[in-house]
C-alpha positions, 0 to 999 in steps of 0.5 A, spaced: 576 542 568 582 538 564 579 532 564 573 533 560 571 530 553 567 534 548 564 530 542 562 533 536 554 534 534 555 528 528 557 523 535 550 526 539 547 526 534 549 518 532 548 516 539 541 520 540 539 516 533 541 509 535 536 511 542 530 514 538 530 511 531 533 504 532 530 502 539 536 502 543 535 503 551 540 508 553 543 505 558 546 500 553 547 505 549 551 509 554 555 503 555 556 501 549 559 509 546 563 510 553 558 516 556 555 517 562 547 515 561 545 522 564 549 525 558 546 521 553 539 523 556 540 531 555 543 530 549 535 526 547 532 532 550 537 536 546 535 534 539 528 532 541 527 539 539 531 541 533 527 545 527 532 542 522 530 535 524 522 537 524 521 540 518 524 535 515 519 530 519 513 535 517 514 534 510 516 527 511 509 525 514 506 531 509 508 527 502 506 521 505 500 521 507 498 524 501 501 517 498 497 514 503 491 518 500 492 517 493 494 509 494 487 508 498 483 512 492 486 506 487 485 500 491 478 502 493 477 504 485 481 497 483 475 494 489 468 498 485 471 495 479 472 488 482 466 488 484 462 488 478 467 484 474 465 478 478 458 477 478 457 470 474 455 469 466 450 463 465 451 461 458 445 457 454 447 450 456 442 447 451 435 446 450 431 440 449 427 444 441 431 445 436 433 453 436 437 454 430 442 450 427 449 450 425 447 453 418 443 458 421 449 461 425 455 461 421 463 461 423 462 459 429 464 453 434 462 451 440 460 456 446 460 461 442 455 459 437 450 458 443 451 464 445 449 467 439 443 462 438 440 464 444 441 471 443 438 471 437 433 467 439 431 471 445 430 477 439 427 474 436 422 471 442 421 478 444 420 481 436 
């Protein structure tokens, strides 16, 4: 047939791409490329088979699942170690006796030279 166009497999591959990668229907794809929608549905079953495309597919989805794998490893890591950080730390907020003075503990201020007291103190209770 004299009137017949033959495309290039770069073109069909292109126009089976915008069908099955970008969502398009194939009618308006069909339209918009100028080619019967029959066409363009036997060039989808076409390249729907292609190993090329497959293989390259296989170990797409190969690499990314062990991503996936190593990824949730690290969040459920990141998770365990979270867990144990969060529990609250009650400091000695004073007492009514007297346990140590400031002299007892040297170089330290404030809630530091709490904790020391009462450190010191339970040692010392328990000793």
């Amino acid at each position: 047939m004299p009137g017949r166009i033959r495309y290039t497999e770069d073109f069909k591959r292109e126009a089976v791409a915008q069908v099955t990668d970008r969502g398009h229907s194939v009618t308006s794809v069909a339209k918009r490329i100028g080619v019967s929608r029959k066409s363009l549905y036997d060039w989808v079953k076409q390249f729907e088979d292609d190993p090329d495309k497959n293989a390259a597919d296989a170990s797409e989805i190969k690499r990314l699942k062990a991503e996936l794998r190593r990824v949730t490893e690290e969040r459920d890591i990141l998770r365990r170690t979270s867990r144990r950080t969060t529990a609250k730390v009650r400091l000695y907020q004073g007492s009514p006796h007297r346990i140590f003075g400031a002299s007892d503990v040297p170089c330290t201020r404030g809630s530091f030279q709490r904790v020391l007291c009462v450190a010191e103190g339970w040692t010392k209770a328990a000793g």
